[in-house]
Backbone as CSV, one residue per row, in Angstrom:
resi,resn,N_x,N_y,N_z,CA_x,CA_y,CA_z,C_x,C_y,C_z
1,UNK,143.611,197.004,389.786,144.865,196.828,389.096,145.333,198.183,388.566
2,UNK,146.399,198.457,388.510,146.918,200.001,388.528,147.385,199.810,386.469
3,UNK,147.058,200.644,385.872,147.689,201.226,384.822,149.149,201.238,384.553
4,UNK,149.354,200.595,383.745,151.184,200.859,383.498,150.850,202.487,382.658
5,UNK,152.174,203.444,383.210,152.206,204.556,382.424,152.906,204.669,381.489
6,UNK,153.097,204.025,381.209,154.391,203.474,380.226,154.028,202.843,379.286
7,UNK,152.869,202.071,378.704,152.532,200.984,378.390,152.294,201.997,376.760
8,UNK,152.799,201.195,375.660,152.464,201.830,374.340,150.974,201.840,373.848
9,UNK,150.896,202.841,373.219,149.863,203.236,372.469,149.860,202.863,371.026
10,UNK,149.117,201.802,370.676,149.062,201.609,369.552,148.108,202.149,368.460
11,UNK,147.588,202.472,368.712,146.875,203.935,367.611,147.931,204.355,366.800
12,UNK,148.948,205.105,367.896,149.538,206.485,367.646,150.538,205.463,366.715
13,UNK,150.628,204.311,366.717,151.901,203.691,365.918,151.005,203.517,364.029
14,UNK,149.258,203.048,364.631,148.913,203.380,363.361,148.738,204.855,362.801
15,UNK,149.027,206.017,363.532,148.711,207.231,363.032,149.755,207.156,362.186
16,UNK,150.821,207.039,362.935,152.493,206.904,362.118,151.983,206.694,360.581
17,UNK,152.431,205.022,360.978,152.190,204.139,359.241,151.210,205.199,358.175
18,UNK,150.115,205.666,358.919,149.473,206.079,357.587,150.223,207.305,357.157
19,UNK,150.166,208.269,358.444,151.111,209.518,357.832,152.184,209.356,356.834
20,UNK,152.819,208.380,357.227,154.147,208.003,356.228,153.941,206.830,354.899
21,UNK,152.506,206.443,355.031,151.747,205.992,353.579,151.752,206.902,352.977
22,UNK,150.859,208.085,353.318,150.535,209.545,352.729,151.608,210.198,352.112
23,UNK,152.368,210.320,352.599,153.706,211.043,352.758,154.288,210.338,350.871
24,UNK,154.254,208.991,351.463,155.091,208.141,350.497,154.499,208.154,349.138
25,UNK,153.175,208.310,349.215,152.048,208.190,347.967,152.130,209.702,347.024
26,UNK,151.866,211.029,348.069,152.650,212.069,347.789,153.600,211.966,346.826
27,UNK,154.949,211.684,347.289,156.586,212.018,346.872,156.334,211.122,345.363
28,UNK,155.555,209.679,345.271,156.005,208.834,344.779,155.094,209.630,343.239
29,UNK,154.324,209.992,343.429,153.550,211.043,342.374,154.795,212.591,341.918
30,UNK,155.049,212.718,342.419,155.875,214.152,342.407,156.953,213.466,341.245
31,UNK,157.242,212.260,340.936,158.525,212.066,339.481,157.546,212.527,338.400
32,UNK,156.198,212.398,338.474,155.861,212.234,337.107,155.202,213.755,336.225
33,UNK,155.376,214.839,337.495,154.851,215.656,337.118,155.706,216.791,336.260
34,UNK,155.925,218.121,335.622,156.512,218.414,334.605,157.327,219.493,335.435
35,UNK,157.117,219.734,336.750,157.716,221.320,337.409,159.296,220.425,338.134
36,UNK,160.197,221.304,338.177,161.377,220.677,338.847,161.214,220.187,340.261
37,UNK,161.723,218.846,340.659,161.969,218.599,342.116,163.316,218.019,342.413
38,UNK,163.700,218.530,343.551,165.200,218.212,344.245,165.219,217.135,344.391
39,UNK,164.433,215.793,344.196,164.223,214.616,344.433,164.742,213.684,343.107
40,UNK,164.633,214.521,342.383,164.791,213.871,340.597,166.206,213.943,339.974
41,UNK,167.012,214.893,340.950,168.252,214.832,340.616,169.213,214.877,342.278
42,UNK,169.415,213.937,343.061,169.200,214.453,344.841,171.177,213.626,344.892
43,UNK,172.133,213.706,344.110,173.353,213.347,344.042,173.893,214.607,344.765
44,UNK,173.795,216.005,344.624,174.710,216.526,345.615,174.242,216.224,347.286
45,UNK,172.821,215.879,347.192,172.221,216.599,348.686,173.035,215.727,350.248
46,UNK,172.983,214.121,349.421,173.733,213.369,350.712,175.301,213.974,350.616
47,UNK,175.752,214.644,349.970,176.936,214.964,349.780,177.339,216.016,350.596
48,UNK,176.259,216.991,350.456,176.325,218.178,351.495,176.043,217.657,352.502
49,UNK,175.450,216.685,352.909,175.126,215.959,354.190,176.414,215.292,354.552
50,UNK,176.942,214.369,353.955,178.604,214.176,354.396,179.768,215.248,354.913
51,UNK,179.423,216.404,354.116,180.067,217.564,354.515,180.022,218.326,356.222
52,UNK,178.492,218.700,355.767,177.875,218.705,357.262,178.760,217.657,358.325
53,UNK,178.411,216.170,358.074,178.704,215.493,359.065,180.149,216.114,359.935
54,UNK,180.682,215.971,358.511,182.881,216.151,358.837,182.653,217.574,359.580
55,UNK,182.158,218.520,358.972,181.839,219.908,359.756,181.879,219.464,361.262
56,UNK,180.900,219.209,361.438,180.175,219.210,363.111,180.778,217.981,363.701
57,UNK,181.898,216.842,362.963,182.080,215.643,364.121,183.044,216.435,365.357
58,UNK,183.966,217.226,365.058,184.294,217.339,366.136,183.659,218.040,367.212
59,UNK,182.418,219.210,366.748,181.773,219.708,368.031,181.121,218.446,368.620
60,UNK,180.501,217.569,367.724,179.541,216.365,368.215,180.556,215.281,369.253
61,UNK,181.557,215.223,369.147,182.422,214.303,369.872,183.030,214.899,370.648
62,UNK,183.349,216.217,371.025,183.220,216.878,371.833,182.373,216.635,372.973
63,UNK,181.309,216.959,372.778,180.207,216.575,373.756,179.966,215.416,374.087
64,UNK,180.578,214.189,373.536,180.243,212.996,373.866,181.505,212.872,374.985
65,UNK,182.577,213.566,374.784,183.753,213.463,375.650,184.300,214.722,376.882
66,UNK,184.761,215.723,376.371,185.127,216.769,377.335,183.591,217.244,378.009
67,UNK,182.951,218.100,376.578,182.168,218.929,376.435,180.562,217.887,377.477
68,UNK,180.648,216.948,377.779,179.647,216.031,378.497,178.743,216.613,379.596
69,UNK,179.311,217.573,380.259,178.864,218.309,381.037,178.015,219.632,380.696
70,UNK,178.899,220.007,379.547,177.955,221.288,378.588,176.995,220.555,377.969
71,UNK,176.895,219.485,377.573,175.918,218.789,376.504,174.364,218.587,377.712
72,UNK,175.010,218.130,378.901,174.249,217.886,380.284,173.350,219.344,380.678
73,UNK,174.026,220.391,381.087,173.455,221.540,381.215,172.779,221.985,380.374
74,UNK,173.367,221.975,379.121,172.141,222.510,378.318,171.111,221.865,377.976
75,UNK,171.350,220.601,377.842,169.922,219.736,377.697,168.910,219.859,379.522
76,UNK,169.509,220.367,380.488,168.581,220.690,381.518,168.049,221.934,381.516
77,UNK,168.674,222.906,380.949,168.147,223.873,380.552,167.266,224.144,379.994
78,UNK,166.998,223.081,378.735,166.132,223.011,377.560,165.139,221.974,378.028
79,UNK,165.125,221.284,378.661,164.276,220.535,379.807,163.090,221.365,380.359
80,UNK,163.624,222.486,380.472,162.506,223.673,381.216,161.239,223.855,380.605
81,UNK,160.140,223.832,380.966,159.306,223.521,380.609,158.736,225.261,379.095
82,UNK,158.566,224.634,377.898,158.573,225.124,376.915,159.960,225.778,376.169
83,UNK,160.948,225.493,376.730,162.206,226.125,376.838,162.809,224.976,375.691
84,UNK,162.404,224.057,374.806,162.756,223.613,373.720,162.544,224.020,372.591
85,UNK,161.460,225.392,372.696,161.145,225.885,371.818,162.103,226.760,370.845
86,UNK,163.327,226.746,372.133,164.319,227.909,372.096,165.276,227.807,370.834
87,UNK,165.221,226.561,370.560,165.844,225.842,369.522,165.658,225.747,368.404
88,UNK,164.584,226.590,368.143,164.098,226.732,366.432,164.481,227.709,365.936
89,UNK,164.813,228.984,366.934,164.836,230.295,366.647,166.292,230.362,365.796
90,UNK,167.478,229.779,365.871,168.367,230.037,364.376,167.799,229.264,363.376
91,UNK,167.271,228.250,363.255,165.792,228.335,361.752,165.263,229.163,361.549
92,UNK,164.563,229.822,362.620,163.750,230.767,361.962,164.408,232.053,361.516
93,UNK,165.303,232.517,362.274,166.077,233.566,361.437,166.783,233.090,360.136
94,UNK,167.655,231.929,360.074,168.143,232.153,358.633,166.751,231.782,357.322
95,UNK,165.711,231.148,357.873,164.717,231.449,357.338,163.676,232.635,356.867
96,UNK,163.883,233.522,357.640,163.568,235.013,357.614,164.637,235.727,356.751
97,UNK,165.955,235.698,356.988,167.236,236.470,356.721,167.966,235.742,355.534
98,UNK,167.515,234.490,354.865,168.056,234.503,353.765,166.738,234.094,352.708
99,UNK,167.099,234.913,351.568,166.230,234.350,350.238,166.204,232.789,349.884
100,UNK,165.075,232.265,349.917,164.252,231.036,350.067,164.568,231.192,348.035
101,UNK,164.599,232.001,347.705,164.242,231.264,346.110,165.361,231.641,345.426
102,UNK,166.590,232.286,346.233,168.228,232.464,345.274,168.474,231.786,346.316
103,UNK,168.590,230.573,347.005,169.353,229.814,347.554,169.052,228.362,347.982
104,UNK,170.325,227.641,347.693,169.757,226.314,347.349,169.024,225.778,348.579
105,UNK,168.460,225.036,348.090,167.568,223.959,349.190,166.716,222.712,348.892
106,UNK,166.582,222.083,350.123,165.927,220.945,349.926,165.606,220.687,351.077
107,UNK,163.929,219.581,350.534,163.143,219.635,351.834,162.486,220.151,352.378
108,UNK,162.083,221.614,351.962,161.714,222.577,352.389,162.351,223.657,353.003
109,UNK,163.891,223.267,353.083,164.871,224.308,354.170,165.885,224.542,353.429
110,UNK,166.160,225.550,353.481,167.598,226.606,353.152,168.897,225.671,353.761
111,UNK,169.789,224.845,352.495,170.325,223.832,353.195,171.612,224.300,354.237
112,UNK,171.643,225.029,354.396,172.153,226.198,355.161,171.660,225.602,356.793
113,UNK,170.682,225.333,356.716,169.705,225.140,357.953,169.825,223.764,358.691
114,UNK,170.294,222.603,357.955,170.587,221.424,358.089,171.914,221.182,358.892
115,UNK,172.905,222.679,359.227,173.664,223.065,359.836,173.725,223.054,360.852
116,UNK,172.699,223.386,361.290,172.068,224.141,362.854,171.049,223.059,363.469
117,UNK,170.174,222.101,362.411,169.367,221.249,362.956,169.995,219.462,363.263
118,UNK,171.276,219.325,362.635,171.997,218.654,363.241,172.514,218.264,364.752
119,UNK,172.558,219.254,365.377,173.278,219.583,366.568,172.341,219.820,367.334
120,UNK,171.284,220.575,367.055,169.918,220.064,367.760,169.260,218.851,367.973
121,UNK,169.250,218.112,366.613,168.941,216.865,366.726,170.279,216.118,367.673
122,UNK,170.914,216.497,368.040,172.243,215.678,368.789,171.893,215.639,370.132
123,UNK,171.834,216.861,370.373,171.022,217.576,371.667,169.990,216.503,372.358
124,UNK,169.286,216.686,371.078,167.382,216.122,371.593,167.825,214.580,372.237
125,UNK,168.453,214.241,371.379,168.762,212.793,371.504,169.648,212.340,372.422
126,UNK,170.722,213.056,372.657,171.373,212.724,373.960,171.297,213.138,375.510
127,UNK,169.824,213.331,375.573,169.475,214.202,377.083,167.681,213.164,376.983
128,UNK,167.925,212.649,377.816,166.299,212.081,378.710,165.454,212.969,379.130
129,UNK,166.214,213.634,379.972,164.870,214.940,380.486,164.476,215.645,379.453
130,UNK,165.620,216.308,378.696,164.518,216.771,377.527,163.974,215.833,376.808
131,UNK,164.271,214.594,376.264,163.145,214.119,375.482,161.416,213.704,376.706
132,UNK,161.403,213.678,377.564,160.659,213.503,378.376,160.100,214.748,378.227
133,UNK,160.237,216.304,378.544,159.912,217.550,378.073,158.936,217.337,376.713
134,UNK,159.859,217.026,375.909,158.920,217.168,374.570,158.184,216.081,374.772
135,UNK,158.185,214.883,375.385,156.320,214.257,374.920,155.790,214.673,375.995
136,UNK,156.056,215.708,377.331,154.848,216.092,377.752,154.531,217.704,376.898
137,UNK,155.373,218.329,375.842,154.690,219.165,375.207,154.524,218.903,373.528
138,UNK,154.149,217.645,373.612,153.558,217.038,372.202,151.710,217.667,371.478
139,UNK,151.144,217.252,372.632,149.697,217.977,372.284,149.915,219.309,372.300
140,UNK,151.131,219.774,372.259,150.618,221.352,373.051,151.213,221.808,371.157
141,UNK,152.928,221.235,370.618,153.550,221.512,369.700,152.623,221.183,368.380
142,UNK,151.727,220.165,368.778,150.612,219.475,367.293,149.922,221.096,366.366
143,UNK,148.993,221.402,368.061,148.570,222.025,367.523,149.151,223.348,366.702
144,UNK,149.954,223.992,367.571,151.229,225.301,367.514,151.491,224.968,366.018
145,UNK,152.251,223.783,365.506,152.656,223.499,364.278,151.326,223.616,363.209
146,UNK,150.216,222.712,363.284,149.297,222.773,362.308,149.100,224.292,362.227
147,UNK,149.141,225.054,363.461,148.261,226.710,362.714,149.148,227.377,362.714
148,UNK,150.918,227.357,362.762,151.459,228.114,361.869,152.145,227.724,360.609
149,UNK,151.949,226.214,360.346,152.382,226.273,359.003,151.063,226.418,357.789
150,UNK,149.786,226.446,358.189,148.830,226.578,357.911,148.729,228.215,357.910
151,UNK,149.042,229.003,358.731,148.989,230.128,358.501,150.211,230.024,357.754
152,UNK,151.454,229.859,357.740,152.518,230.332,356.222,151.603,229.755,355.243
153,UNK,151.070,229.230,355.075,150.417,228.886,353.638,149.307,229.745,353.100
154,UNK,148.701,230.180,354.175,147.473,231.058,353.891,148.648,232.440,353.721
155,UNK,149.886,233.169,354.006,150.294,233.666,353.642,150.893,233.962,352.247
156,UNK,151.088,232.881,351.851,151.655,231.926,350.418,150.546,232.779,349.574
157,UNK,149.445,231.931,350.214,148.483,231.759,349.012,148.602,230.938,348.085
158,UNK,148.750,229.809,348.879,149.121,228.756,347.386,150.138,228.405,346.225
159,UNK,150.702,229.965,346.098,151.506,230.431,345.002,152.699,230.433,345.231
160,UNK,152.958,231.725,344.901,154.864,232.163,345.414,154.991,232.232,346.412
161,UNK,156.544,232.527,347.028,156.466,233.289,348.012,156.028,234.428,347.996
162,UNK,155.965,235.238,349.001,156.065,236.686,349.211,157.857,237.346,348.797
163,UNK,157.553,238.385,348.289,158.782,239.582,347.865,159.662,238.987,348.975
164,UNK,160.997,239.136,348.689,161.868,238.702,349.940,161.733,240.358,350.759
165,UNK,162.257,240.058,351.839,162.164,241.176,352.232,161.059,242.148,352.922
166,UNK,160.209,241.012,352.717,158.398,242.187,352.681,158.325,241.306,354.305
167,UNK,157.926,241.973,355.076,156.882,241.600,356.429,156.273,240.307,356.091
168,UNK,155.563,239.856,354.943,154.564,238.424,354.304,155.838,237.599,354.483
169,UNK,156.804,237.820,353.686,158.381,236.693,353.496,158.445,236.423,354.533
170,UNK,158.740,237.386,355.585,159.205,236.759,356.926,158.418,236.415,357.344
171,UNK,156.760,236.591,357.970,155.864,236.554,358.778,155.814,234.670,357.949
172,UNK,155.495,234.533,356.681,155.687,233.066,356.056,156.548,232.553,356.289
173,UNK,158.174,232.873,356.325,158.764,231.942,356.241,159.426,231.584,358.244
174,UNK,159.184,232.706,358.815,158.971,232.770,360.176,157.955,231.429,360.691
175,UNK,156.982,231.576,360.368,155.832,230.938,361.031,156.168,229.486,360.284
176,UNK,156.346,229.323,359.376,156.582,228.198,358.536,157.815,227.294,359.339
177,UNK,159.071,227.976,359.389,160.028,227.494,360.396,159.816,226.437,361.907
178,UNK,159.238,227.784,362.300,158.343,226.938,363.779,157.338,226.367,363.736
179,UNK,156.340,226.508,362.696,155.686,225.166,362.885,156.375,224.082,362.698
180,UNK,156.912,223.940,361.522,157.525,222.506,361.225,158.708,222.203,362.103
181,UNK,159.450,223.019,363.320,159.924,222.902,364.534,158.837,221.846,365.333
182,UNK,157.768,222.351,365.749,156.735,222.130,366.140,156.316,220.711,365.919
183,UNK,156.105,220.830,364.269,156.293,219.059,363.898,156.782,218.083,364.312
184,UNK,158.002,218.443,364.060,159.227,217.541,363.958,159.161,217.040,366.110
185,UNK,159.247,217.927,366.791,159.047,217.528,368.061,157.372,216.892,368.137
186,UNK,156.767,216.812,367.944,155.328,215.976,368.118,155.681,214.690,367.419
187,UNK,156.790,214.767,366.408,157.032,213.308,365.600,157.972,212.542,366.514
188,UNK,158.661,213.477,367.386,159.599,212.806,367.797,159.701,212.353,369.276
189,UNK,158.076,211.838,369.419,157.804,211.687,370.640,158.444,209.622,370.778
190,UNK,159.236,209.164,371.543,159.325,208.376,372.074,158.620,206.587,371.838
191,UNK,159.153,205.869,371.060,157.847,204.897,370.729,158.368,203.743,372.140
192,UNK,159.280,203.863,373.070,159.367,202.565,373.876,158.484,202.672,374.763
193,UNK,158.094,201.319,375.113,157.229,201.140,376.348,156.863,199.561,376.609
C-alpha cells in the first residue's frame, strides 16, 4: 500500500498547541511584572495597523488585479530554491539602520518594519510554489533561525542592546532579524492534508 504524501502530521499540530501554550503562559505573566510592556497599553498599535492596511490596499489590490502577473513572477522567482530568503533583507536593514531603543516598536520590530512584512506576507500567501518552497526549506530555516536569534542574544548578553551604531548593534540586530525571518517561515509551513 503506497503512503499518502500529503497525509497530516499530527505531532507537528501538537508541537503547535504547546508552543502557543508557552507562548500564552509567557505574555499572560508579563501584566504583572513592574518594567513597561507594549501590551499594557496596545490602543495605538492596531491603529498603526489600520494605517498600514489603507497604506498598502492599493499596492495589495493591485496585484490581485492588473499587477497579477508581477505578483506571479515574483512569487516564481522567490520559488527558487533558498531565494525566499531574499525577503528578509529590508528587515534586516531597517533593523541594522534604525535605533531599536529611540524608536517606537512592538513585538520585537521597529514598527516601521510591519510595512515591509505585510506585502511579504501577501506574497507568501498568494503564490503555491512558493509556499511549497518554504515547507521544503522548513528543517533547513528551524535550524538557521534557532542559531541566529540565539546568537543575537548571546550578543545582547541578556541585557541591553549594544551602542547603536557599533558592529554588536548590527551583527544583533542583523542576525536577530533573520532568524525570526527564519521562524516565521518554519511556522508557516502549511497544515492541509
Amino acid at each position: 500500500m503506497e503512503k499518502n504524501a500529503s497525509a497530516r502530521l499530527y505531532y507537528l499540530d501538537w508541537l503547535r498547541v504547546l508552543a502557543i501554550l508557552t507562548v500564552f503562559v509567557y505574555h499572560s505573566g508579563r501584566f504583572f511584572n513592574m518594567e513597561e510592556w507594549h501590551v499594557k497599553n496596545p490602543t495605538w498599535y492596531p491603529f498603526l495597523l489600520f494605517v498600514y492596511s489603507i497604506l498598502l490596499y492599493p499596492l495589495l489590490r493591485w496585484f490581485k488585479g492588473r499587477g497579477r502577473d508581477v505578483l506571479s513572477k515574483l512569487g516564481d522567482l522567490l520559488a527558487l530554491p533558498g531565494a525566499v530568503y531574499v525577503l528578509a533583507l529590508p528587515a534586516i536593514v531597517l533593523a541594522v539602520l534604525l535605533n531599536y531603543n529611540s524608536t517606537e516598536h512592538n513585538a520585537g520590530w521597529i514598527l516601521i518594519v510591519y510595512l515591509w512584512l505585510t506585502p511579504a506576507g501577501f506574497l507568501v500567501v498568494s503564490h503555491d510554489r512558493l509556499q511549497a518552497s518554504i515547507e521544503r526549506l522548513r528543517w533547513l530555516s528551524l535550524p538557521i533561525g534557532l542559531v541566529l536569534v540565539g546568537s543575537s542574544i548571546f550578543l545582547v548578553g541578556l541585557g541591553e542592546l549594544p551602542a547603536f551604531g557599533t558592529w554588536r548593534y548590527a551583527l544583533a540586530c542583523g542576525s536577530r532579524a533573520l532568524g525570526c525571518w527564519c521562524g516565521g517561515l518554519t511556522s508557516c509551513v502549511s497544515c492541509s492534508g
